[in-house]
C-alpha positions in Angstrom: 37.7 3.4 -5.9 38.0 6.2 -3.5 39.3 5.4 -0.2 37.2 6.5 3.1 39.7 7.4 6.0 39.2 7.6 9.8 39.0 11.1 11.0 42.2 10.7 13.0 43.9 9.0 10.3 43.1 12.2 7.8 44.6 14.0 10.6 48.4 11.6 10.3 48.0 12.3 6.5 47.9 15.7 7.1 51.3 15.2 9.3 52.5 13.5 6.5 52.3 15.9 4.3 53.5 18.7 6.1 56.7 16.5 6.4 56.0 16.1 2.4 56.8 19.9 1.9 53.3 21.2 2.1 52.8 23.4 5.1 49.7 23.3 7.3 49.1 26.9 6.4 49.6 25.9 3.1 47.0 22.9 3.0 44.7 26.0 4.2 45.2 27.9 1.7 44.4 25.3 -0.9 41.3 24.2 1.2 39.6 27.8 1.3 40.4 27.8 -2.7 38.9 24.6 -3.2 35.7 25.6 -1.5 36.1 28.8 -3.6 35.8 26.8 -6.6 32.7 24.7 -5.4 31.0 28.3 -4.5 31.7 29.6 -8.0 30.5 26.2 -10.0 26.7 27.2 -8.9 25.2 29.0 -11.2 23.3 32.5 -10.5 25.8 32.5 -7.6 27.0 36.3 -6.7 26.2 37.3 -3.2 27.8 35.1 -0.8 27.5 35.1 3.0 30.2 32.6 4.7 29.8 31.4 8.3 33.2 30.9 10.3 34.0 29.1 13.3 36.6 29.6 15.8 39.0 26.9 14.4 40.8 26.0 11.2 37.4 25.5 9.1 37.0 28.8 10.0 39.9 29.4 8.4 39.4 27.4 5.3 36.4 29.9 5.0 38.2 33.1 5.6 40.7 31.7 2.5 37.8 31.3 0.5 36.1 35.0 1.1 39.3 36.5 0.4 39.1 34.7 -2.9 35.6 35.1 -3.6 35.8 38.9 -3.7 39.1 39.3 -5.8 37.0 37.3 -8.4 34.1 40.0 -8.0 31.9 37.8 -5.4 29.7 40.0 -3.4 31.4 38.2 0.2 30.1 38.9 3.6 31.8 37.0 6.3 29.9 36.3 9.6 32.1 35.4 12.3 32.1 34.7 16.0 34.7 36.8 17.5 36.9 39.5 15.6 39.8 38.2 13.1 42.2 39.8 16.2 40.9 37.2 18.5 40.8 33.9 16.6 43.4 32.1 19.0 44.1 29.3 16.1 47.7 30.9 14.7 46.5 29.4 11.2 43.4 30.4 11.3 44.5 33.8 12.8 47.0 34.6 10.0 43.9 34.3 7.2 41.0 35.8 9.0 43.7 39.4 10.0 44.0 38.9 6.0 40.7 38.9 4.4 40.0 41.9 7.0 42.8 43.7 5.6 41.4 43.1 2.2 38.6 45.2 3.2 36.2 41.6 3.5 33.2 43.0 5.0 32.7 41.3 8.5 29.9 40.7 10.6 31.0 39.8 14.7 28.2 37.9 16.3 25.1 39.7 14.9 21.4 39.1 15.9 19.4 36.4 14.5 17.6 39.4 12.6 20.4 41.2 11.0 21.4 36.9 10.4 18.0 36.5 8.4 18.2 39.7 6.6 22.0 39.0 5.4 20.5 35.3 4.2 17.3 36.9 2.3 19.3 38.5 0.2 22.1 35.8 -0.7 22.6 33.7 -3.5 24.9 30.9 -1.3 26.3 30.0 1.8 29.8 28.6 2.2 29.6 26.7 5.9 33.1 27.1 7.6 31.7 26.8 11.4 32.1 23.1 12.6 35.1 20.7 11.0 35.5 17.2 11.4 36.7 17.2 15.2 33.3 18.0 16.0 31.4 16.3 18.4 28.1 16.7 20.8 25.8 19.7 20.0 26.5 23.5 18.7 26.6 26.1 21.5 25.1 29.8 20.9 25.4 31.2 18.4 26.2 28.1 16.0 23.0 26.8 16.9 21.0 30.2 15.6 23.0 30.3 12.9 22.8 27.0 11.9 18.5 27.3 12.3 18.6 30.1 10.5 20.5 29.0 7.3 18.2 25.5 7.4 15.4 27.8 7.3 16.6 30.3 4.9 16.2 28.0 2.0 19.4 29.4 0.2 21.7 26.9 -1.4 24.5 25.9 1.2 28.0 24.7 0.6 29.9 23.0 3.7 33.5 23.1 4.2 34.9 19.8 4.5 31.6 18.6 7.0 28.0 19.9 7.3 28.4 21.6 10.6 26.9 19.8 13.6 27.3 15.8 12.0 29.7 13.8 13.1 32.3 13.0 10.2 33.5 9.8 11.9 30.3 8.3 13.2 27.5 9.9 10.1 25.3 11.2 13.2 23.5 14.7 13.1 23.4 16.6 16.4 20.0 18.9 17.3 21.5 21.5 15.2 22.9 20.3 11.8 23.8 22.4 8.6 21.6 20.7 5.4 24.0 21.1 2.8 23.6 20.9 -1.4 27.2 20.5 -1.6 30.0 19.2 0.8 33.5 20.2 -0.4 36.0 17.3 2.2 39.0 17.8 2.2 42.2 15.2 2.1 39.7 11.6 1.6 36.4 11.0 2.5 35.2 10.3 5.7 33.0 7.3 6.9 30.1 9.7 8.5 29.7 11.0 5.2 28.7 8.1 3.5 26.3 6.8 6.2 23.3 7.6 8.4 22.6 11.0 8.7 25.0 12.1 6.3 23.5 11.0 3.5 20.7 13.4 4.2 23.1 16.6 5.0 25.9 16.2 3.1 24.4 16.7 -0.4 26.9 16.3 -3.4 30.0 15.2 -2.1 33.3 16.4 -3.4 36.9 15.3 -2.8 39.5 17.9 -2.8 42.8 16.2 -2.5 45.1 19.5 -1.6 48.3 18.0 -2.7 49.8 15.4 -5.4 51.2 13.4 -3.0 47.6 12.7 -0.9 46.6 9.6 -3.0 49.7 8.0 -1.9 50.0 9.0 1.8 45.6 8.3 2.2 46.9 4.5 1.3 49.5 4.2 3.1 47.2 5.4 6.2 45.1 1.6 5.3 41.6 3.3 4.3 39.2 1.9 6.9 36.8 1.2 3.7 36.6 2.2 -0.2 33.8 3.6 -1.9 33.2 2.0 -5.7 32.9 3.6 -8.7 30.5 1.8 -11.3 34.1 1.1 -13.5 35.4 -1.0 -10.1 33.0 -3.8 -11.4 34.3 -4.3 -15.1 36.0 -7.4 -13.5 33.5 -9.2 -12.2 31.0 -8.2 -15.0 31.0 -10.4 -18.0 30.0 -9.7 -21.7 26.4 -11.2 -22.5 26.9 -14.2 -24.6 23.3 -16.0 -26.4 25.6 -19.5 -26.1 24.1 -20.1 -22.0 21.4 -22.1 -21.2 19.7 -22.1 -17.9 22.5 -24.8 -16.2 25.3 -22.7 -17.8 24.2 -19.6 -15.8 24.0 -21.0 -12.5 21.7 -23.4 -10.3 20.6 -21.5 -6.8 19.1 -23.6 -3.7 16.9 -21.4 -1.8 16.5 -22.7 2.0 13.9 -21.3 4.2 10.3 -20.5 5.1 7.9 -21.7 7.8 4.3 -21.9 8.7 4.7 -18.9 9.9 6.8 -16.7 7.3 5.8 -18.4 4.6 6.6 -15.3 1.8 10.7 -14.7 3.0 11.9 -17.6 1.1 9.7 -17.1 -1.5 10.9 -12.7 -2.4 14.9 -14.7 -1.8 14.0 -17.1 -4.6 12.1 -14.7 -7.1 15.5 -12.3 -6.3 17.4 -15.0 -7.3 15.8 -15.9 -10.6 15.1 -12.3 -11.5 19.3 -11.5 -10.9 19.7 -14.5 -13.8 20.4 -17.8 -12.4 19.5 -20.0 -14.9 18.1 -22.3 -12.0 16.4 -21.8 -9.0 14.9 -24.5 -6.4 13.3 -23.7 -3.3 13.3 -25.8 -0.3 10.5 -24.9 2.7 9.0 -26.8 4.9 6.4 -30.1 3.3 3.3 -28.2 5.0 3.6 -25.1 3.1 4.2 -26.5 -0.2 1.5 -25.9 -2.2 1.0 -22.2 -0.8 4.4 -21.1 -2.6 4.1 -23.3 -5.4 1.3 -20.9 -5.7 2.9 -17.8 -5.9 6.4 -18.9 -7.8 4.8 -20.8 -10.6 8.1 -21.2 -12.5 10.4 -22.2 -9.6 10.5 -25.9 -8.3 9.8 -26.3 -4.9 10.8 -29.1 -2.8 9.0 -29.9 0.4 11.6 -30.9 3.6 10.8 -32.9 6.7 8.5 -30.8 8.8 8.2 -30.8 12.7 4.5 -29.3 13.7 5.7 -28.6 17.2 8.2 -25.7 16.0 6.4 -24.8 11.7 10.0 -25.7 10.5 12.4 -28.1 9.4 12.7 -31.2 11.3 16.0 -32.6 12.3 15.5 -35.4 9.4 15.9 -32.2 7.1 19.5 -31.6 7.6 20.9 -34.3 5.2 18.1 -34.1 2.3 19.0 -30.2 1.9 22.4 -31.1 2.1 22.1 -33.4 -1.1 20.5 -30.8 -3.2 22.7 -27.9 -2.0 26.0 -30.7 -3.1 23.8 -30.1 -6.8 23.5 -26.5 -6.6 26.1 -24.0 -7.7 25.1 -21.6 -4.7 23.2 -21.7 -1.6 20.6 -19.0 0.2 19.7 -20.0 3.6 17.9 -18.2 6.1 15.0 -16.0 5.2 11.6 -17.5 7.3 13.4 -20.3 8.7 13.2 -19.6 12.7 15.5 -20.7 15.1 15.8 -24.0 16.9 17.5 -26.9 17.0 16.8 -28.2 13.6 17.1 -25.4 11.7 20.5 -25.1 13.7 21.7 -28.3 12.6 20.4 -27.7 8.7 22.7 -24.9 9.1 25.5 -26.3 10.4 25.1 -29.2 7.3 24.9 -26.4 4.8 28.5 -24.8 5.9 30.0 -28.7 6.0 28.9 -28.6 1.9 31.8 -27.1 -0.1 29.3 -24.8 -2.5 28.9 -20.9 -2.3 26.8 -20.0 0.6 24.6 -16.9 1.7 23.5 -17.0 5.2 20.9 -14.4 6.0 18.2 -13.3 8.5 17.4 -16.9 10.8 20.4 -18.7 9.4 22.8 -15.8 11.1 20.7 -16.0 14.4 21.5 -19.7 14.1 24.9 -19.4 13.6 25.2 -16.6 16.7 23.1 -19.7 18.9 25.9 -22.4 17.8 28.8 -20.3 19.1 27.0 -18.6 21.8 27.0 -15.3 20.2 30.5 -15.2 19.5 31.5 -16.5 16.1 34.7 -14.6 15.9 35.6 -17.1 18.8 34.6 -20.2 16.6 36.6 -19.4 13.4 36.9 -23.1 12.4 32.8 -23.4 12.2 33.0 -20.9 8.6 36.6 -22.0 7.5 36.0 -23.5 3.8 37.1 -23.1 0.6 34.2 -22.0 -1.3 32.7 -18.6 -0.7 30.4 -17.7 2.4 28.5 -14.5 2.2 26.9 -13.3 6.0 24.3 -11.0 5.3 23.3 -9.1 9.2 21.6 -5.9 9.6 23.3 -4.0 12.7 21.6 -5.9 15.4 22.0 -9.9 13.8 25.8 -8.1 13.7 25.8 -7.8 17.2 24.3 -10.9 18.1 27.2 -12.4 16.5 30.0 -10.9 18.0 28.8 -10.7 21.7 27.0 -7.5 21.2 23.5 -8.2 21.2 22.8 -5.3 23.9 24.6 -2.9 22.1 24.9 -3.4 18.6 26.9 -1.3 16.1 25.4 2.2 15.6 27.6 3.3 13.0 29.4 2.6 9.9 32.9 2.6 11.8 31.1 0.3 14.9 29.8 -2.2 12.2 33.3 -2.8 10.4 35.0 -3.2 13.7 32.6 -5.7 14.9 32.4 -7.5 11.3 36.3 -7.3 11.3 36.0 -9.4 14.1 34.6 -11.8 12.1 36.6 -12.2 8.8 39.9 -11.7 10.5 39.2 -14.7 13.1 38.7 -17.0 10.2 41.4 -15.3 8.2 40.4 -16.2 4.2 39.3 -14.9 1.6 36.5 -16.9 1.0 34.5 -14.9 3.6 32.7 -11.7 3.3 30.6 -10.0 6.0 28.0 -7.9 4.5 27.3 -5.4 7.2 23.7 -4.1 6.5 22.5 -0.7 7.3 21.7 2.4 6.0 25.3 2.4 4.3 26.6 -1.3 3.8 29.8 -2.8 4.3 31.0 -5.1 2.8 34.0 -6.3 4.6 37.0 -9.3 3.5 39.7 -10.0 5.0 41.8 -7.3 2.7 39.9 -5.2 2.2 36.2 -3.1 3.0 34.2 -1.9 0.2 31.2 0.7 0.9 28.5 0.2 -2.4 26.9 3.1 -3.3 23.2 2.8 -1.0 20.2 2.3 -2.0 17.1 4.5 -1.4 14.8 4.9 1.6 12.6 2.6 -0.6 14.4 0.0 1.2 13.5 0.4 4.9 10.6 -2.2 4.3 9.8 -5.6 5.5 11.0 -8.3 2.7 14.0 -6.0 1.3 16.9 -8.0 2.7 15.1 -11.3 1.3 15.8 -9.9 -1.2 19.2 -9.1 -1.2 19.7 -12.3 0.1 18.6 -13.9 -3.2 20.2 -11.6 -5.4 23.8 -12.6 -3.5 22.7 -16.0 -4.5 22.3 -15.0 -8.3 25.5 -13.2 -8.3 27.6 -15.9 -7.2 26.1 -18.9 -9.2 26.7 -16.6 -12.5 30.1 -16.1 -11.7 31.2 -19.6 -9.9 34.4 -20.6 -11.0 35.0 -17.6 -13.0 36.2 -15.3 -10.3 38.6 -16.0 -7.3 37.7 -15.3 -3.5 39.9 -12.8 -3.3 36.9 -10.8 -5.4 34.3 -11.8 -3.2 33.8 -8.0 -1.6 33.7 -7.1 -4.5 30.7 -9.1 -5.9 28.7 -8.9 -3.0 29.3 -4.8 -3.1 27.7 -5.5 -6.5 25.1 -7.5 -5.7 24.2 -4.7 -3.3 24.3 -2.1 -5.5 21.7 -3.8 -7.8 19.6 -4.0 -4.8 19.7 -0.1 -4.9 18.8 0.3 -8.2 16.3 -2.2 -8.3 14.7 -0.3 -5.3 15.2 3.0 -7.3 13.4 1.5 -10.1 10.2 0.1 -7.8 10.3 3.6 -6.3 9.8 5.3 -10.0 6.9 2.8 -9.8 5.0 3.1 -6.7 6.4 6.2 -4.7 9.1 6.3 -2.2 6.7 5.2 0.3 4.7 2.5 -1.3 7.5 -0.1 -2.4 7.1 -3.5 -1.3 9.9 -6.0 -1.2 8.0 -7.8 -4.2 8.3 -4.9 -6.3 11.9 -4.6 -5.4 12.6 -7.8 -6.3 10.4 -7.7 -9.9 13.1 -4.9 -10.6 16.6 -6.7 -10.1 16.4 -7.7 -13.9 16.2 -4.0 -14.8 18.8 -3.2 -11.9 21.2 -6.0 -13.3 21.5 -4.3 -17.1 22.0 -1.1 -15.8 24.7 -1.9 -13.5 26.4 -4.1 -16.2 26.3 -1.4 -18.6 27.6 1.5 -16.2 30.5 -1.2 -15.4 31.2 -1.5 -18.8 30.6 2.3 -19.9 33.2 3.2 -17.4 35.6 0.9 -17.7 
């Protein structure tokens, strides 16, 4: 794993290690030469024109022209101001240097000698913005930053793409779109998420010092990013001595008259991520249209009420009896939100049996505690594992935020921290949707690796939902809570690659959710055998 750290929190580590016996001016040094390196790993690479702020990622880039040119790099540093005038002493000491070593230097050119200088390079090394960014690049950052975007030349960023945010993962008017982003010390959270994932290109982690992997835990990473080898302990070798009860029994609760397919994409997840046994429970009026479409999984019709297309009240204790059979619950997808479907769900946490509550179910749970579950702590404490599934705004509806849900990755785990610390086990995970997930335990936050755009389509978290339901029925009893991060972190990466798969398929732009969920068999192999690969 690789642990993500708050911006400030990079800056304490930074403290630390000054107090270590590496110098600030030192770090420097070994930042500029790290982004050096990344400049010199493209290949064809030879004329390189590096863009430099006022502050210590300018420096960083003044290091790294210095180095460039003694290693035979044809260097051309564009800078704001002259190296006399940098007011940063760090950054002052390096950028009087690489003048002295005869670095050429432009000082504020116009955007046409800019474009001319870029139609001839080979690369760009970004040094203008760092990670205490915020708001939107002045003149002439803004020029410069259009006129690399435009250029088309491959870009390198020092520690950030210049103009995102590496705290919150949003891009500002004006935002370098980098092929590689050498960070510096940890990762930070806006680099995994939102716009970040579009700018940041290849990301790679230059530690600086031997004791940083020490110091970056002992800041408490706000989240860790997983590496396919993370999962070798909750992936198990295939065995031909299972049969369908040995892999796992999964209760599917949901649908309506009026989102009849939800339940249906949960339950086809949930066979297709290998439990041996799947049942789906809907409402008795829709029946026979999903028996229809899910020829191979029983479906069990509930106590209806017409006025609302949902479960009656009669409903709670009937699911509760088959979910007391299952080996793990979905609830949620299609089920609307009323009284009944408030009390099924309310039955379904009282039954001691692995539970994923998604989409309707979590709007039901926000209704029973008035939108502030983190206040109601006693509703969710049990013994076997409950998995919330929200997207950002069932999140906020949750936690007393339904006006202003979470808009970041940093804004999510707080408000899903909320949540898991309240109860205080480890038999509850918050699975914080969103263009990057969280997926957040008391202990610890993991961040999967995301899944494509393919995703952003009606159906997908169904879908998700079902697969969480797979993944714990095939591993009850076999791995403690204290795991359960991690196997919904898995569950979510196979979601990924099941959407990467669809998208080989039918285009980034013409995946459905049921295409999606036809591809969690394929998604399941390949994640088992990069967990096993790298283990």
């Amino acid at each position: 794993m690789q642990a993500v750290l708050n911006v400030e929190d990079v800056r304490n580590v930074e403290q630390e290690l000054t107090k270590a016996g590496v110098s600030l001016s030192e770090l420097m040094r070994r930042a500029g030469a790290a982004a050096a390196h990344e400049v010199a790993s493209f290949e064809g690479a030879h004329t390189v024109v590096i863009f430099v702020g006022f502050g210590n990622n300018g420096g960083d880039g003044w290091v790294a022209a210095e180095r460039l040119q003694s290693q035979g790099y044809a260097v051309t540093v564009v800078t704001p101001i002259e190296p006399s005038q940098v007011k940063s002493n760090l950054a002052h000491v390096v950028a009087v240097n690489a003048e002295r070593a005869n670095v050429p230097i432009l000082v504020s050119p116009p955007r046409e000698k800019i474009e001319e200088l870029l139609s001839s390079a080979d690369i760009v090394l970004d040094a203008i913005l760092g990670t205490g960014f915020h708001g939107d690049p002045k003149a002439p950052f803004d020029i410069w930053i259009d006129c690399i975007n435009l250029s088309g030349v491959r870009v390198v960023a020092v520690d950030v793409p210049s103009g995102l945010s590496a705290q919150t993962g949003k891009a500002s008017k004006s935002t370098v779109v980098a092929d590689a982003t050498v960070t510096m010390i940890s990762l930070k959270p806006g680099l995994l998420t939102d716009d970040g994932r579009d700018v940041c290109g290849a990301l790679v982690l230059a530690p600086l010092a031997e004791q940083t992997e020490r110091l970056v835990i002992e800041a408490d990473p706000v989240a860790w990013r997983n590496e396919p080898e993370d999962y070798a302990d909750v992936v198990f070798p295939p065995s031909s001595a299972v049969d369908k009860f040995s892999r796992g029994s999964v209760l599917v609760v949901g649908g309506s008259t009026r989102y009849v397919g939800a339940a249906m994409l949960a339950a086809r997840a949930a066979a297709r991520g290998g439990a041996g046994y799947v049942t789906l429970a809907v409402p008795e009026p829709v029946v026979s249209v999903v028996q229809a479409h899910v020829a191979e999984i029983p479906v069990v019709g509930m106590p209806y009420d017409p006025s609302c297309g949902s479960f009656a009240a009669d409903a709670r204790e009937a699911i509760a009896a088959f979910a007391k059979n299952s080996t793990a619950v979905v609830a949620g997808p299609g089920m609307l939100v009323n009284a009944s479907t408030m009390s099924v769900v309310a039955g379904l946490l009282q039954c001691e049996v692995p539970l994923v509550l998604d989409a309707d179910a979590l709007n039901c749970l926000a209704r029973l505690t008035s939108g502030r579950l983190d206040s109601f702590p006693e509703l969710i404490r049990r013994s076997a594992p409950l998995v919330l599934t929200p997207h950002r705004r069932e999140l906020g509806r949750l936690v007393g935020l339904a006006d202003t849900p979470p808009e970041t990755i940093s804004a999510a785990l707080d408000a899903a921290r909320r949540i898991v610390w309240a109860e205080g086990g480890s038999e509850v995970c918050v699975v914080a949707k969103g263009t990057a997930t969280a997926c957040v335990g008391v202990d610890i936050a993991l961040l999967p690796k995301p899944g494509p755009s393919a995703l952003a389509t009606a159906g997908s978290g169904d879908v998700l939902a079902g697969i969480m339901g797979a993944t714990l029925a095939k591993t009850a009893g076999l791995v403690e809570n204290e795991s359960l991060p991690l196997l919904c972190s898995l569950a979510c990466e196979i979601h990924g690659q099941a959407a990467v798969v669809a998208s080989e398929r039918f285009g980034s732009h013409g995946v459905m959710a049921g295409d999606v969920a036809d591809a969690v068999g394929l998604a399941v192999d390949e994640l088992e055998r990069q967990a096993v690969l790298g283990a």
